[in-house]
C-alpha positions in Angstrom: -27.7 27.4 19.1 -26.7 27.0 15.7 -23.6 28.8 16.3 -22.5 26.7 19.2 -23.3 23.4 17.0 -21.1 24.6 14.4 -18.0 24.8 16.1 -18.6 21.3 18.2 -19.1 20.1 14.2 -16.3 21.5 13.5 -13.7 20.1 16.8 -15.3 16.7 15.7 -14.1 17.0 12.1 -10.7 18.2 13.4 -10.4 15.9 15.9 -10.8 13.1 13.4 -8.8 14.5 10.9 -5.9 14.8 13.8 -6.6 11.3 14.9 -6.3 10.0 11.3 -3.0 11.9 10.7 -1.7 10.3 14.4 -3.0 6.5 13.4 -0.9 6.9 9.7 2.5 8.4 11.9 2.4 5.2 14.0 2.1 2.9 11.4 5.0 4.7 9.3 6.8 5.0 12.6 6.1 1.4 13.4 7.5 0.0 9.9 10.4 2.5 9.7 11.4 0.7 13.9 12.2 -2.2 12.3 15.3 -1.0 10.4 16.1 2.1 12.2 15.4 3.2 15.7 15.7 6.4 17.0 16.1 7.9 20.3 14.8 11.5 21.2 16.2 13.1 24.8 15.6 16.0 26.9 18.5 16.3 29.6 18.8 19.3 32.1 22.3 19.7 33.5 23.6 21.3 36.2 27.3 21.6 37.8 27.9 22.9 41.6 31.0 24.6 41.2 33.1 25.6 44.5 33.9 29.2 45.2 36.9 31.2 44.8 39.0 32.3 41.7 39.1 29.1 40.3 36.1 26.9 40.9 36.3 23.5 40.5 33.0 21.2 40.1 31.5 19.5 43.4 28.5 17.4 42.0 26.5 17.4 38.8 23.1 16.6 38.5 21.7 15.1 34.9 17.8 14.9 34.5 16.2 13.2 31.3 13.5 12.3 30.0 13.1 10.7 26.6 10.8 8.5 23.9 12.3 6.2 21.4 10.7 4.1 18.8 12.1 0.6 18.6 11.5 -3.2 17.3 7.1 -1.9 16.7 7.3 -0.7 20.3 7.6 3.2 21.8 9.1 3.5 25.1 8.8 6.6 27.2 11.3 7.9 30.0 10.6 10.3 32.5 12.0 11.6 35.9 15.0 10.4 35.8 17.8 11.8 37.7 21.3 11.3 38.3 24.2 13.1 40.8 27.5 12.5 39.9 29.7 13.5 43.1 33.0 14.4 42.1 34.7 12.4 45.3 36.2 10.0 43.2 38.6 12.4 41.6 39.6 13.7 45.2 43.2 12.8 44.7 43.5 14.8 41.3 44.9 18.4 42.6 41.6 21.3 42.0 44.0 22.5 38.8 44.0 19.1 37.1 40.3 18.0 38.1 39.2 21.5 36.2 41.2 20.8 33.2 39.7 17.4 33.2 36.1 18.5 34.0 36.2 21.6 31.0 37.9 19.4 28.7 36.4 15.9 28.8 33.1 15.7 31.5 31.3 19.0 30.4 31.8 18.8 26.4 29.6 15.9 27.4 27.2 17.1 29.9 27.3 20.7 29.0 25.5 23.4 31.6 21.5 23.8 30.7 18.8 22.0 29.1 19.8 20.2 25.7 17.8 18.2 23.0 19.5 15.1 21.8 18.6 12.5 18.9 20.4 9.1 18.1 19.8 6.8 15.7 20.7 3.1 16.4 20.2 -0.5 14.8 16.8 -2.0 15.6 17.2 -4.1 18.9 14.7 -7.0 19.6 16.3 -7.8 23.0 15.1 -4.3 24.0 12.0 -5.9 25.9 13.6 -8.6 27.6 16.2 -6.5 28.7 13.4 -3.9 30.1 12.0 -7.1 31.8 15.2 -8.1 33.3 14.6 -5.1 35.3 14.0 -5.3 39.3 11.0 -3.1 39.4 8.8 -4.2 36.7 4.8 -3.8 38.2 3.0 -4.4 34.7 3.5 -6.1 31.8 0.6 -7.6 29.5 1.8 -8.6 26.2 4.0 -6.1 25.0 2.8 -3.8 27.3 5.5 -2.9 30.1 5.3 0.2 33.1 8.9 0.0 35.0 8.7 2.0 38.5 11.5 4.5 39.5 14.5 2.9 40.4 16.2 3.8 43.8 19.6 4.8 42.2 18.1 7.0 39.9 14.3 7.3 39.5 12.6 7.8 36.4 9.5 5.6 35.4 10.1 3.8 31.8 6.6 3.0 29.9 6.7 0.4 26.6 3.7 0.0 24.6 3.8 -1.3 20.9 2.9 0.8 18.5 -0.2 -1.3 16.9 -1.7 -0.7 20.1 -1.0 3.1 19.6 -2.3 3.0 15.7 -5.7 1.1 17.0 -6.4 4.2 19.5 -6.4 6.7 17.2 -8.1 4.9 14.7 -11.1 4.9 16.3 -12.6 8.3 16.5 -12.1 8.1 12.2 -13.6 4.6 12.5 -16.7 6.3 14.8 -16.8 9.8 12.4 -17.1 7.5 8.8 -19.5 5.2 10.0 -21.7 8.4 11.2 -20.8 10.1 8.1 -22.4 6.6 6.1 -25.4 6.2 8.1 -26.1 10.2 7.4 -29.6 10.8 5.1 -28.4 11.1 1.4 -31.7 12.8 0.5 -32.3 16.5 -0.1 -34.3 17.3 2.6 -31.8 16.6 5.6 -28.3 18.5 6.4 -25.7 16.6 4.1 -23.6 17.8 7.4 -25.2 16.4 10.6 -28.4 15.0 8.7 -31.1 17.3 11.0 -34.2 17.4 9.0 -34.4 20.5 6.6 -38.1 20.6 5.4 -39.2 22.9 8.4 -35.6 25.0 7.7 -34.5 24.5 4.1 -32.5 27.7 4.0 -30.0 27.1 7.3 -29.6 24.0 9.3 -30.4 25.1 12.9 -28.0 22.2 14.3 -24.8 22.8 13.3 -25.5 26.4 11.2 -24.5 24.9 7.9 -26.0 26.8 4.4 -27.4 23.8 2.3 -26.4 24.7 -1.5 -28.8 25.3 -4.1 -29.3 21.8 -5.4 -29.0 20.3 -1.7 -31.9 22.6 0.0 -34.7 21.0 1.7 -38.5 21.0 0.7 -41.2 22.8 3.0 
C-alpha cells in the first residue's frame, strides 16, 4: 500500500526531525543551566471562605507542579499539595483576618490556576539538598526519583540533561545511518532504497515519484 508507506515515511522523517530539534534544546538548555536557572510553575489555588456578608477565609489549598532546569540537570514536580488552615490567626477578629488575607495572603496566592516563571543563580547544592531528603527510593548517578512526602505529597524527578540530549539523539543517529547505507544508484528509491527496475515510474513502498534523471531501468 504505497499510500500507507508514504505516510509511515513520512512520521519517520518527522519524528527525526523532532527528535533532532529536542536533542539541540537540551544541549542549549544544558549550557545556558550553568549561569542561569529557571523555574517554570503551575499552581491551582483555592480559598474556603465562610458564609455570611463578610466571609472570611477558612483554609487554602495550593497545588503545583513544576520543571526547572538547573546546574546540567532538569527536575520535575508533580502532585504536590498544600492546606494552609487559617487557625493560627484565630485570635485576629474576622474584620482584621480579611483585611490581612485580601491585602497580604491572596496578592500572593491569588484564586485559580496561575503560571509562574523565576529565574535564579545556578545552584550546585541543588542535588545534595534533594538527597538530604527522607524519601529518596532511586538515585544512580545523577539520576534521583523522590516519593511524595506525607506533609505534602508531590513526587520530585532529577535527571541530567546529557542523559535527556543522548535519548533523543538516537532516532537521528538510527534515520542517518539508514539514510547512508541507502543504494546511491539509479535504479533503487533514493527515499526508502526499494528496487525500481520492475517500477521505474512510482516506488510502490513508500509512493515516492523518482525524478527524471533518478528513474529506474526495466
Amino acid at each position: 500500500m504505497p499510500g500507507v508507506n508514504r505516510l509511515r515515511h513520512i512520521a519517520w522523517n518527522g519524528l527525526a526531525a523532532l527528535s533532532a530539534l529536542l536533542c539541540i534544546a537540551s544541549i542549549v538548555i544544558a549550557v545556558r543551566s550553568y549561569w542561569q536557572a529557571d523555574s517554570f510553575r503551575v499552581e491551582q489555588v483555592h480559598w474556603t471562605l465562610s458564609g455570611g456578608p463578610n466571609p472570611v477565609p477558612i483554609k487554602g489549598t495550593l497545588r503545583r507542579r513544576s520543571f526547572a532546569w538547573n546546574d546540567g540537570a532538569l527536575s520535575i514536580s508533580f502532585g504536590s499539595s498544600q492546606d494552609w488552615p487559617m487557625q493560627s490567626l484565630s485570635s485576629v477578629p474576622p474584620t482584621g483576618l480579611a483585611a490581612i488575607w485580601k491585602q497580604t495572603i491572596l496578592p500572593m496566592y491569588p484564586e485559580g490556576t496561575h503560571w509562574r516563571h523565576n529565574t535564579f543563580s545556578p545552584d550546585p547544592k541543588a542535588l545534595a539538598d534533594l538527597l538530604r531528603e527522607p524519601h529518596v527510593i532511586l538515585h544512580v548517578g545523577g539520576f534521583v526519583l523522590v516519593s511524595p512526602r506525607s506533609d505534602i505529597g508531590g513526587t520530585t524527578i532529577r535527571m541530567p540533561l546529557w542523559v535527556l540530549a543522548t535519548l533523543f539523539a538516537m532516532i537521528p543517529l538510527v534515520w542517518f545511518r539508514r539514510r547512508l547505507a541507502r543504494p546511491k544508484d539509479q535504479q533503487h528509491c533514493q527515499h526508502c532504497g526499494y528496487d525500481l527496475r520492475a517500477t521505474p515510474d512510482r516506488c510502490p513502498e513508500c509512493g515516492a515519484i523518482p525524478s527524471g534523471d533518478t528513474k529506474g531501468t526495466a
